[in-house]
C-alpha positions as CSV (number, residue, x, y, z in Angstrom):
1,X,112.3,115.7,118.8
2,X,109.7,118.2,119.1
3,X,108.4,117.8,115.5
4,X,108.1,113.9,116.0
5,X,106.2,113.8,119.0
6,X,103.8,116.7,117.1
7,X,103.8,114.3,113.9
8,X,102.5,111.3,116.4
9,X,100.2,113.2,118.5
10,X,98.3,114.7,115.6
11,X,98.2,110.9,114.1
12,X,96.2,110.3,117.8
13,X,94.1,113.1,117.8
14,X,92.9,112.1,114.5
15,X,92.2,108.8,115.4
16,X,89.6,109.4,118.2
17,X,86.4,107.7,117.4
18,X,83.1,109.5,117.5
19,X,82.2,105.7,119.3
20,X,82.4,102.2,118.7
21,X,79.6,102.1,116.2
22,X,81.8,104.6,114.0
23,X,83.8,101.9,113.1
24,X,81.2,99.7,112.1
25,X,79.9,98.9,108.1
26,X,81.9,100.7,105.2
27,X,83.7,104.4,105.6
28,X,82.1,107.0,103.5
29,X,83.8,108.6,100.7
30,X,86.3,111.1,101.8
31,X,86.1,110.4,105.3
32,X,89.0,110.2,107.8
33,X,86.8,107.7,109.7
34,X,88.2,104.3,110.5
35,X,90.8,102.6,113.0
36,X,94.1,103.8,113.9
37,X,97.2,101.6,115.4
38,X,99.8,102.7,117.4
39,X,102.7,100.8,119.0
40,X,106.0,99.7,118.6
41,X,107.7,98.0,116.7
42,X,111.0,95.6,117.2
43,X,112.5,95.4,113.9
44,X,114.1,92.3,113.6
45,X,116.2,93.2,110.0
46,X,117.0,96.2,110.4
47,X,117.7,96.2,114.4
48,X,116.1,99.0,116.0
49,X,113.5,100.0,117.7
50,X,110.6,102.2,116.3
51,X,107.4,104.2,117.2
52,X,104.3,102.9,114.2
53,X,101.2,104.3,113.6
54,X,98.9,103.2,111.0
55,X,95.4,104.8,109.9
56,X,92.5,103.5,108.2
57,X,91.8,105.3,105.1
58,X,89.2,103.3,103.2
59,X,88.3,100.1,103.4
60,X,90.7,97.7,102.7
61,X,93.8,100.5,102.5
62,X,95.8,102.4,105.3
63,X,99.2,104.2,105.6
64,X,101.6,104.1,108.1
65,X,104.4,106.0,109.7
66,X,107.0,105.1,111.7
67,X,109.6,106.6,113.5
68,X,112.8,104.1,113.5
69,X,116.2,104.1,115.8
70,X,118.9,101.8,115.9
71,X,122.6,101.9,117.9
72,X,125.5,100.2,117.9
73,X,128.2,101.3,120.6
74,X,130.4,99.3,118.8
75,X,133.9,99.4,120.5
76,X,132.2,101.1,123.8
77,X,131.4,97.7,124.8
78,X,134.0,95.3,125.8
79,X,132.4,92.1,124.4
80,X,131.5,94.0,121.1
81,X,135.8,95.0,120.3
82,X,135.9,93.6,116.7
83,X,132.4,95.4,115.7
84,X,132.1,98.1,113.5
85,X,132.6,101.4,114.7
86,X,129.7,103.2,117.0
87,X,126.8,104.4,115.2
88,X,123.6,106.2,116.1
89,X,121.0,106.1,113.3
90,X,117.0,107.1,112.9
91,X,114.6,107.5,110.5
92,X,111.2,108.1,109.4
93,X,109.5,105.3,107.6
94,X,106.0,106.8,105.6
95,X,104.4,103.7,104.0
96,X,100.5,102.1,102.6
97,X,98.8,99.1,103.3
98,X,96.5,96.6,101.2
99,X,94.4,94.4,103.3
100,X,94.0,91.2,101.1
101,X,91.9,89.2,103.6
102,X,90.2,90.6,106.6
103,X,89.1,94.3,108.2
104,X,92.1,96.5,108.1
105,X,94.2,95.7,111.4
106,X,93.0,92.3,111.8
107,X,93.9,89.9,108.7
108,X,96.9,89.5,105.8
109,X,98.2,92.6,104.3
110,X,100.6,93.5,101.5
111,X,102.6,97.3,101.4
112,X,105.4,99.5,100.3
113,X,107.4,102.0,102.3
114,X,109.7,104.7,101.7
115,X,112.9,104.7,104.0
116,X,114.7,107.8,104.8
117,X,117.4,108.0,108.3
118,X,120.3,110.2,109.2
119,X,123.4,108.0,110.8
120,X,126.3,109.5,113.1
121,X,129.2,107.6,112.9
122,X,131.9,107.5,114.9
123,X,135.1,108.3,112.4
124,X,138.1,105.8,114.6
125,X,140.2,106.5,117.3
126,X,141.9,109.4,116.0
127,X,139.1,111.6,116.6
128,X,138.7,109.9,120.3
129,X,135.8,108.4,121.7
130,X,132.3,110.1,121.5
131,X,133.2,112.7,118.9
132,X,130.8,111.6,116.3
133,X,131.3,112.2,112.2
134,X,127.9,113.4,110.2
135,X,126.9,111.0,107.2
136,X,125.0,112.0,104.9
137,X,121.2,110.8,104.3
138,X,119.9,107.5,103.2
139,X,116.9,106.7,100.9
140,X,115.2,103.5,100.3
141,X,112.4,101.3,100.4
142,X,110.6,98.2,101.1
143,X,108.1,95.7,99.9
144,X,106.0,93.8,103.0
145,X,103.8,91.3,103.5
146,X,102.1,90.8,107.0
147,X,99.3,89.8,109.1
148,X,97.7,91.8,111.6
149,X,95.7,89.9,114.6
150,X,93.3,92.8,116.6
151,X,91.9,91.2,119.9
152,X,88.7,92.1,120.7
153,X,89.7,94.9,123.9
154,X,91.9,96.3,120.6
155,X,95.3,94.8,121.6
156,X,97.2,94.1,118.2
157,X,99.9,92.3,117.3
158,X,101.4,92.9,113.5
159,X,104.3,91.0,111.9
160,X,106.1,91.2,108.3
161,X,108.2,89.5,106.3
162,X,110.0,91.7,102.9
163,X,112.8,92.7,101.1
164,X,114.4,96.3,101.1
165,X,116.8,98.6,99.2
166,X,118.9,101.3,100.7
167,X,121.1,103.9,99.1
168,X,124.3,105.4,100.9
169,X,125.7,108.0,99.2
170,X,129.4,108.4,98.3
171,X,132.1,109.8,101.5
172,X,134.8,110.8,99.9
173,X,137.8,109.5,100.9
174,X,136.2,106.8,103.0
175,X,134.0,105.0,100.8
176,X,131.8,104.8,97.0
177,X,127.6,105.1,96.8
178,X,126.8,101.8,97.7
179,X,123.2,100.3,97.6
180,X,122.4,97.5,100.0
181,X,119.7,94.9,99.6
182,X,118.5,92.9,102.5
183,X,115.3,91.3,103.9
184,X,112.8,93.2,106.3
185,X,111.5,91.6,109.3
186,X,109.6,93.0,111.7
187,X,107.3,92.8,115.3
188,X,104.9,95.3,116.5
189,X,102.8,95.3,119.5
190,X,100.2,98.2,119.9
191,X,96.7,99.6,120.1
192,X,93.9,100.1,117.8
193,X,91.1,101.5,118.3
C-alpha cells in the first residue's frame, strides 16, 4: 500500500504549477509542464472503484494511471447466496490519451490502457469462510473513448465508453486460460489543476 500511495503522491508533486499562467499557450518541448487530474473513478464495467491520475504531456496527449479495486463478498451476504464465490481483486491500470477536440482535460478523447490486477478468491466451503486461495495475475487491455468537461474552479468530470480484453491464466484442476472480452464503462470525478 505503501508503494501506491508513493506512486500517487509523486504524480501530485509533479503536477504543481509554477502559476495559472503556466498553463497557458503551448508546452515547450520536453517539458513536464501542463495539467494534471486526479480523482476517482466508479467503473461501471468492470465494478470497482479506482484512484486516476492523468498528466499533460504535450499538447493534445496525456497518460494516465489508475489504481483499481473491486469485491464481491459473494456468499457473506445473505441476499447475494447464489453469487459466485467471494473475491477481492486490484489492479493498476497505466494508460495514454489523445485529445481529438478541445484542451487536454476538457473535450473528446480517444486511448489505450494496459490492465494488470491480482484476485483472491475464496476456494468453497471446504476451506471455510475467509481463508482466501491466491490466483494468479491477469493481463489485458482496453480501447476508450471519452469526454472530459473541466469547470472553470478545475472540477472535472470524465466519462468513457470501450471495449476490453483480459487474460486469466490456466488453475489447474479448477479451470483452462480463458480470455474474456467485455465493454469498459466508466465515471470519474476529480481535480485538475
Amino acid at each position: 500500500m505503501d508503494g501506491v500511495m508513493g506512486v500517487m503522491t509523486a504524480l501530485v508533486m509533479m503536477a504543481a504549477p509554477a502559476g495559472e499562467e503556466a498553463l497557458e499557450g503551448p508546452l515547450p518541448s520536453g517539458s513536464w509542464g501542463g495539467r494534471t487530474y486526479v480523482g476517482v473513478a466508479v467503473p461501471l464495467a468492470p465494478g470497482g472503484i479506482a484512484l486516476e491520475g492523468e498528466r499533460e504531456l504535450d499538447d493534445g496527449f496525456s497518460v494516465t494511471l489508475r489504481l483499481r479495486a473491486a469485491f464481491d463478498l459473494g456468499k457473506w451476504l445473505r441476499v447475494l447466496e447464489d453469487a459466485d464465490p467471494a473475491y477481492l481483486r486490484w489492479g493498476v491500470e497505466p494508460g495514454a490519451r489523445l485529445y481529438l477536440r478541445g484542451p487536454v482535460m476538457d473535450g473528446l478523447w480517444v486511448g489505450a490502457r494496459f490492465e494488470l490486477e491480482q484476485a483472491w478468491v475464496e476456494p468453497g466451503s471446504a476451506a471455510g469462510p475467509g481463508s482466501w486461495a491466491r490466483q494468479e495475475w491477469d493481463v489485458g487491455g482496453a480501447v476508450l473513448s471519452g469526454y472530459s468537461f473541466r469547470l472553470d474552479e478545475g472540477f472535472t468530470v470524465q466519462a468513457a465508453l470501450g471495449m476490453g480484453a483480459l487474460y486469466r491464466a490456466a488453475l489447474p484442476g479448477v479451470r483452462p486460460w480463458t480470455v474474456i472480452v467485455a465493454p469498459r464503462a466508466q465515471l470519474s470525478l476529480g481535480w485538475s489543476f
